[in-house]
N, C-alpha and C positions, 0 to 999 in steps of 0.2 A: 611376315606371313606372305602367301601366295596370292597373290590376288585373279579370282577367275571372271574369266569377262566373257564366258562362252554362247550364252543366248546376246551381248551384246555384240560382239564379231559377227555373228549370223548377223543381225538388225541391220549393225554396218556396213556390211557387205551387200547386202537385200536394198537400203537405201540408195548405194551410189549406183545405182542400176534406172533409177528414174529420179534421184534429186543429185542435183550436181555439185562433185563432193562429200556427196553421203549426208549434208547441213544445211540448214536454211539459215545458218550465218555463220561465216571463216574460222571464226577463232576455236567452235565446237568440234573442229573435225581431228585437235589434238597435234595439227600436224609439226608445231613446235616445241612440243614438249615428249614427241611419238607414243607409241600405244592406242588399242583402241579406245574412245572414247566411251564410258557409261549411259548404256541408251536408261534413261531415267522414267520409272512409274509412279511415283505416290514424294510426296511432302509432307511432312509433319512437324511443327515447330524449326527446330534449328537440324533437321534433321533430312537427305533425301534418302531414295531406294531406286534402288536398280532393277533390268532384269532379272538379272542373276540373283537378287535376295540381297546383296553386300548393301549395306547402311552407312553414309557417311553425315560426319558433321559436313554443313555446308558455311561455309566462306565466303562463297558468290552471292548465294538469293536473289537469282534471274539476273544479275548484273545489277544490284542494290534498289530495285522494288519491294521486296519482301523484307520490309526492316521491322516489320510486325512478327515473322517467320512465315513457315509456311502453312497453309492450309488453315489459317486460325479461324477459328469457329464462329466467329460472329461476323465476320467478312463474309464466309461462307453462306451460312444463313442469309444474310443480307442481298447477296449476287443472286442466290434462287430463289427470291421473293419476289424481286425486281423483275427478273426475266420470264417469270409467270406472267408477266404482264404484258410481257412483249422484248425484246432485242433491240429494236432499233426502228426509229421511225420517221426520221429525214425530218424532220419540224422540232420546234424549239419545245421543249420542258421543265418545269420548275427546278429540278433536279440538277441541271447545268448553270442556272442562275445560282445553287447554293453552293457548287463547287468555284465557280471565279468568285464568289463575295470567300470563301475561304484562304484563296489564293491573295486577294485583295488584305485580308484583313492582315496578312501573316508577312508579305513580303514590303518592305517598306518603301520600292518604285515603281511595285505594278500597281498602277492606279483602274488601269483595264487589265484583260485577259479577251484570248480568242482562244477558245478548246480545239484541238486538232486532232491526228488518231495516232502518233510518233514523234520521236524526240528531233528526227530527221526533218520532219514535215515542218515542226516547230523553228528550227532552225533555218530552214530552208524561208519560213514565209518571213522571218523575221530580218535575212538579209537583204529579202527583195524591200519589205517597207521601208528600211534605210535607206536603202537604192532609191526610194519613191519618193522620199520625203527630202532627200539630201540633193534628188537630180542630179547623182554620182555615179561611178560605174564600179571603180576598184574597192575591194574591200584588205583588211591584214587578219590574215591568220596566223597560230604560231606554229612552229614546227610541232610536232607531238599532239598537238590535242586534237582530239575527234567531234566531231558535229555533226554525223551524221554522213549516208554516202552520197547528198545530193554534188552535182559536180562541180558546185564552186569550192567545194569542202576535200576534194581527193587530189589534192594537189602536194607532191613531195618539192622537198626542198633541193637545189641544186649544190654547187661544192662551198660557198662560198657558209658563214654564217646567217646572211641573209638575199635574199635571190628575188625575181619574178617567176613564179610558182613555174612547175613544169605538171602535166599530166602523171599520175602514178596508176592511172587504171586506163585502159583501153578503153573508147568510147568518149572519156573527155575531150574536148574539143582544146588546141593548143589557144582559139580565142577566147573559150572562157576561162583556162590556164591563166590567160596573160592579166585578165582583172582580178585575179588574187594574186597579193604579196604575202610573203611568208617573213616572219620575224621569231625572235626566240624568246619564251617562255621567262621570264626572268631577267629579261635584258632589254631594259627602256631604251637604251643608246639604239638598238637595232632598230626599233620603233619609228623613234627620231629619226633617223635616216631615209627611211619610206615615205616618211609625211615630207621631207627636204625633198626626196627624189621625185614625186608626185604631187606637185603644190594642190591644191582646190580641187586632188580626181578621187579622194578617198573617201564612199561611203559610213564606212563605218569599220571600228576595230570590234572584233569577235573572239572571246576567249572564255576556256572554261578556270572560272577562278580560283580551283581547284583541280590542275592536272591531272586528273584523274584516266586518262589513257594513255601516259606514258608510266601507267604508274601513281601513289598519292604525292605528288609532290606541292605544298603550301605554296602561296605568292610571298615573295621576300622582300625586304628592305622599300618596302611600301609600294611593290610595284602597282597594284591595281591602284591606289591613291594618284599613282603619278600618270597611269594610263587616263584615267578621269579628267588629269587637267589637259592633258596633252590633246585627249578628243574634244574640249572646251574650246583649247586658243584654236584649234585646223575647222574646228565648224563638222568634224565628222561623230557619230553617234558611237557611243560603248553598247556593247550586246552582250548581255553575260549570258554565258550556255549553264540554267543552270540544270539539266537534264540530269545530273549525278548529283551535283551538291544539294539540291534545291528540296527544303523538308527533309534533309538525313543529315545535314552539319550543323543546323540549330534550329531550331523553330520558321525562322526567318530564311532559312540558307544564308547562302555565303553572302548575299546582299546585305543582310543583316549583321552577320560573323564579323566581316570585314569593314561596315558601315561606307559601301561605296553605293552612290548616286547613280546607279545607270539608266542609260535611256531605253533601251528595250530588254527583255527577259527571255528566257526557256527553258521549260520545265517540260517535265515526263516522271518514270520510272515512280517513285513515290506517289504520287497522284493518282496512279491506276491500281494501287494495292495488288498487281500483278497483271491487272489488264490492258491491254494496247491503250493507248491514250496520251499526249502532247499538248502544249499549250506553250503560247507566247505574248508575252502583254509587256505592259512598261507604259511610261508619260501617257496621258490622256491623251496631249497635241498630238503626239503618233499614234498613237490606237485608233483615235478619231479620223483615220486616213486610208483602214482597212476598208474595204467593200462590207457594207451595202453605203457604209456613214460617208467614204471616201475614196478616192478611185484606184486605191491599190489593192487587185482582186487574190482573195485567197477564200476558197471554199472546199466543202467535203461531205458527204454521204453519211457516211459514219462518226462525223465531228460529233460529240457530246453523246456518244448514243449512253441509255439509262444502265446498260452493265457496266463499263468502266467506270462512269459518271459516281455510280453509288457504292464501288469498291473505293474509288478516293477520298470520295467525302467519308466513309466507315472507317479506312484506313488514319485521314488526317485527325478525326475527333477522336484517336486516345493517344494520337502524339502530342500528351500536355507537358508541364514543364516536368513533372515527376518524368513522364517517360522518356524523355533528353538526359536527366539526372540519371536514371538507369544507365542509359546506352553509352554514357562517359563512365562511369563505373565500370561498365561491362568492358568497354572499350581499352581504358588506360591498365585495366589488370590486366588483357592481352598484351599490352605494348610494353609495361613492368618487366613481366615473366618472360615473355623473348629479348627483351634487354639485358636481364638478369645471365639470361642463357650463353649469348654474346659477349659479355665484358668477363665472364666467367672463365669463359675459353678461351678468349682472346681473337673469336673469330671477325676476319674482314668483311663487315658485314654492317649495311646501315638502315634505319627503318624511319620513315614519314610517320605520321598518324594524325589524322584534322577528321576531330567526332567522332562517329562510326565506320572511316574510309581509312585505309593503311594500306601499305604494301612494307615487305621487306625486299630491300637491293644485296643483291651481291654483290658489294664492292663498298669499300673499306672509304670511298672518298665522300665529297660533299653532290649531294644531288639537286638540284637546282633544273635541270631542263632535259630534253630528248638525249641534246647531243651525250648529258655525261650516261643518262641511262643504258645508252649503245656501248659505253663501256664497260658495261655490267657484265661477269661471268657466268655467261648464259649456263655454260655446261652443267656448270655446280647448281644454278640455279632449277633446269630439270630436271635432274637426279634426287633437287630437294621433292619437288612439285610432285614426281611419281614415288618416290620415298612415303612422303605424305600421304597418298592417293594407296597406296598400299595397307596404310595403318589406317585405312576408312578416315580419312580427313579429304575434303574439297578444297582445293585454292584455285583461284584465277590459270588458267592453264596457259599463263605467257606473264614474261617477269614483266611487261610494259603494260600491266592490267593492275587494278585496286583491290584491295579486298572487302568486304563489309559485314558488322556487324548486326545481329537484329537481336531483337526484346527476349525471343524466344531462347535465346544461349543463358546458360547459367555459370554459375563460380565456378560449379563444380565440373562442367562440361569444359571449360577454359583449362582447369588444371590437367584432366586428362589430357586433355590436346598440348598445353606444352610437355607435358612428359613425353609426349609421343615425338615431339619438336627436337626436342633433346637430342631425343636420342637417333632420329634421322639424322639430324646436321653433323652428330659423333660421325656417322657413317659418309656424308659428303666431303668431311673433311679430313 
């Protein structure tokens, strides 16, 4: 079919005229997958809508907030009761006490929590308390994973496998370049070598445990086990980001999943049942080091306000065990059926899946980290993405993005969409 995008080309065009890029974040503006982007009105279960009227299954759900779908009704209900009462009120309420005892009860190392309004912010205060508690300067990140755009976090990798960060955005400073190290996703040895090259200057290592923006790519051959001991013997702290994993891989997240001890945490996305809102916690001993208890300051206006506050707590109490058992149901009959598709035809093509988070690779090899994702067949890869996006399906609009499942997708919505799979991929190949 045709797909028409005529009220959203105007929108588009009308936006990039006072918001720069037409987006109020990059990846929206389509510009690696080309076409215009779907300016989006209404949500309904596994469902969006467009200007234009076109209806797609959605894929993304905000970038994996929406694991409930969208618009669900008791969230809904729940958000406009709340807000009758008020939005926001810079002082503390009951309400954010029952959202960290929830965080508390589910993740097995957040012994505290600090609510915040982003996954960025989360991350961001969480490096600086390492920095606080460790009286370090450097910290390792790996190549491909994202944390957020604060500026110890936008730092590219240089030729080498592993390097002293360089600036990838304008405005970072090459000095706070220089206290991030970059290492590779699945590669302890490179790890190794930073904690050799920097004796007693390394903060802390930061990583999401779940690569989830390069893509889903799993941790392998025990790396976060050995990341764990490795920031034991150097004296520097584990930070898991779990802003993607965290409540959509298991109950627990990947803390859980994976049974790794770390010392500090970050959450978002699931927690807000679609509304702005962040959080980072972990060890008491470190929690207990945050301002007001400690002298490491991180505060916020909007931290804990009662609309996010009570979309997460509504969101988290019907993620019970039933509803994990669904979403691996729902989940593995998608990963089945595009397998099925793939070994069928014989095509070069490989697929991740951890929980509800997936992506399909174009490329036929083993994926493991950034570097082999860059080897992926981009071409083929948007020709699928707009392919897709043709037959009313939404996927992540860049091959180094996840995809996610939610509650609201059904069997019978899954088999539609792979027949539609099918028979796009006939067409890319």
């Amino acid at each position: 079919m045709q797909l028409r995008l005529d009220k959203s080309e105007t929108l588009f065009n009308r936006a990039q005229q006072t918001i720069p890029g037409g987006v109020n974040s990059p990846v929206r503006a389509f510009k690696g997958v080309g076409g215009t982007p779907p300016f989006i009105t209404k949500g309904r279960g596994p469902y969006i809508f467009d200007a234009d009227g076109n209806r797609y299954v959605d894929f993304v759900g905000s970038w994996g907030p929406l694991i409930l779908g969208h618009a669900h009704p008791e969230i809904v209900a729940a958000i406009q009761k709340i807000a009758q009462q008020g939005t926001s009120f810079g002082a503390p309420t009951a309400l954010e006490i029952g959202l960290a005892e929830m965080i508390v009860d589910r993740v097995p190392s957040a012994e505290m929590v600090r609510l915040v309004n982003s996954g960025t912010e989360a991350t961001m205060s969480a490096v600086r308390l390492a920095r606080g508690v460790t009286g370090r300067d450097k910290i390792i990140k790996f190549d491909g994973c994202y944390h957020g755009h604060s500026d110890s976090f936008l730092i590219a990798a240089g030729s080498g496998a592993l390097t002293l960060g360089e600036p990838n955005s304008p405005g970072v400073t090459k000095g706070t370049a220089a206290d991030t190290l970059l290492a590779q996703f699945n590669d302890i040895e490179t790890v190794q070598a930073l904690f050799e090259k920097n004796p007693g200057q390394i903060a802390c290592v930061v990583v999401e445990p779940v690569n989830g923006n390069t893509g889903c790519i799993p941790p392998q051959d025990d790396f976060l086990q050995h990341l764990r001991k490795l920031c034991s013997e150097k004296g520097a702290l584990l930070v898991l980001d779990e802003v993607m994993t965290g409540f959509r891989v298991t109950r627990g997240g990947a803390n859980e999943l994976y049974g790794v001890d770390a010392d500090l945490l970050t959450f978002g996305k699931v927690i807000g049942g679609g509304m702005p809102i962040g959080a980072f916690g972990g060890k008491r001993e470190f929690m207990e080091q945050v301002s007001p208890s400690g002298p490491v300051y991180q505060a916020g206006t909007l931290s804990g306000n009662p609309v996010a506050v009570t979309a997460g707590i509504e969101t988290l109490k019907r993620l019970d065990k039933l509803a994990y058992e669904k979403l691996e149901s729902l989940s593995k009959h998608w990963a089945t059926g595009l397998q099925k598709i793939i070994d069928k035809n014989g095509y070069p093509l490989t697929q991740h899946r951890v929980g509800s988070m997936f992506t399909l690779f174009f490329s036929e090899n083993a994926i493991r980290n950034t570097l082999d994702v860059a080897k992926c067949d981009i071409e083929k890869f948007n020709r699928w993405f707009n392919g897709m996006l043709e037959e009313g399906v939404y996927l992540a609009p860049s091959q180094y993005e996840a995809g996610f499942m939610s509650l609201a997708h059904t069997i019978e919505i899954l088999d539609e969409t792979l027949a539609k799979a099918e028979a796009v991929l006939g067409e890319v190949f």
